[in-house]
C-alpha positions in Angstrom: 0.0 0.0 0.0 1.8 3.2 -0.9 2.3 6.4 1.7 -0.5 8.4 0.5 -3.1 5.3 1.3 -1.5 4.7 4.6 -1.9 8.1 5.9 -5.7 8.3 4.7 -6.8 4.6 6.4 -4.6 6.3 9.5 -6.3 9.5 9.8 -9.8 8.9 8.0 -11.3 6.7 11.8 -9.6 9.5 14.0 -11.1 12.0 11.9 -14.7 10.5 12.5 -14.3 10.2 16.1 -12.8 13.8 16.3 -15.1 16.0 18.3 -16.6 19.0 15.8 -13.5 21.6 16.0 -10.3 22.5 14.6 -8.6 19.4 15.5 -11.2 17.3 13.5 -11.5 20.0 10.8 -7.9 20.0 10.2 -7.7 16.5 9.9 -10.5 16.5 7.3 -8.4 19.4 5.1 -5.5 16.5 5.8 -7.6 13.8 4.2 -8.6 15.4 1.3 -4.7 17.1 0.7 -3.8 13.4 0.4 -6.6 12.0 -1.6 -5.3 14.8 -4.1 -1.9 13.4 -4.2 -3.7 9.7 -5.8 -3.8 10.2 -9.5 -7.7 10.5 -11.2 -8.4 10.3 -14.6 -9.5 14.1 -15.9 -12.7 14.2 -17.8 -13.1 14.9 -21.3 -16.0 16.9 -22.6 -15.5 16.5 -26.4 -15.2 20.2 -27.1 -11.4 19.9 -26.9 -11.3 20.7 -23.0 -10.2 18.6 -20.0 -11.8 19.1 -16.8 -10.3 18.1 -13.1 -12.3 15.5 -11.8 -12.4 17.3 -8.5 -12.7 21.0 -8.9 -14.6 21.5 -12.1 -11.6 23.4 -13.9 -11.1 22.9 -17.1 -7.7 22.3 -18.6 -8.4 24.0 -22.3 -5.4 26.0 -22.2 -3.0 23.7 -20.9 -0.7 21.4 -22.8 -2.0 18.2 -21.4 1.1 16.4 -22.1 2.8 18.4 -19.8 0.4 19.1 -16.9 0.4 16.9 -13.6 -1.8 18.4 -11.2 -4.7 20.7 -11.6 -3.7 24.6 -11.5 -6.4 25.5 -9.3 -6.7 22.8 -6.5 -3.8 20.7 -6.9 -5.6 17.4 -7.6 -2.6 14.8 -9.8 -3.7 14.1 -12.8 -3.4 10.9 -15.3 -3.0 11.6 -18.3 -2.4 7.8 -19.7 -3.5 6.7 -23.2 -7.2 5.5 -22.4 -7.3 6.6 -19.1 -9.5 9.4 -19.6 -12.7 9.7 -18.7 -15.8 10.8 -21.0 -19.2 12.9 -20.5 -22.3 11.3 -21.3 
């Protein structure tokens, strides 16, 4: 299991059980930091324009050979030949 998995499984129960605060909110912001760093397939809308999976932003401008993480949240991206995902 790589880093990234191990720190979510660590932090995701002690997360739940965290009382409603900043301790518990921080550790929420932690999980979702780290579920960013595990690659996800952009979306592709066929008008020529790549959206993150997470955020919504779309990559249109970019040179998708060359980008590896959205520019506006940070989420990695996978680029792989068919290992994009399509709209409907």
């Amino acid at each position: 299991m790589r880093d990234v998995e191990k720190a979510i499984n660590y932090l995701t129960p002690i997360a739940e059980s965290a009382k409603v605060g900043q301790y518990g909110v921080m550790l929420k912001i932690a999980i979702q930091e780290c579920e960013k760093q595990m690659s996800k397939k952009p979306i592709w809308n066929y008008d020529d324009e790549f959206i993150c999976p997470t955020c919504g932003e779309t990559t249109e401008d970019y040179d998708v050979t060359t980008i590896k993480f959205c520019p506006e949240c940070g989420q990695k991206l996978d680029w792989s030949d068919n290992n994009v995902k399509t709209t409907d």
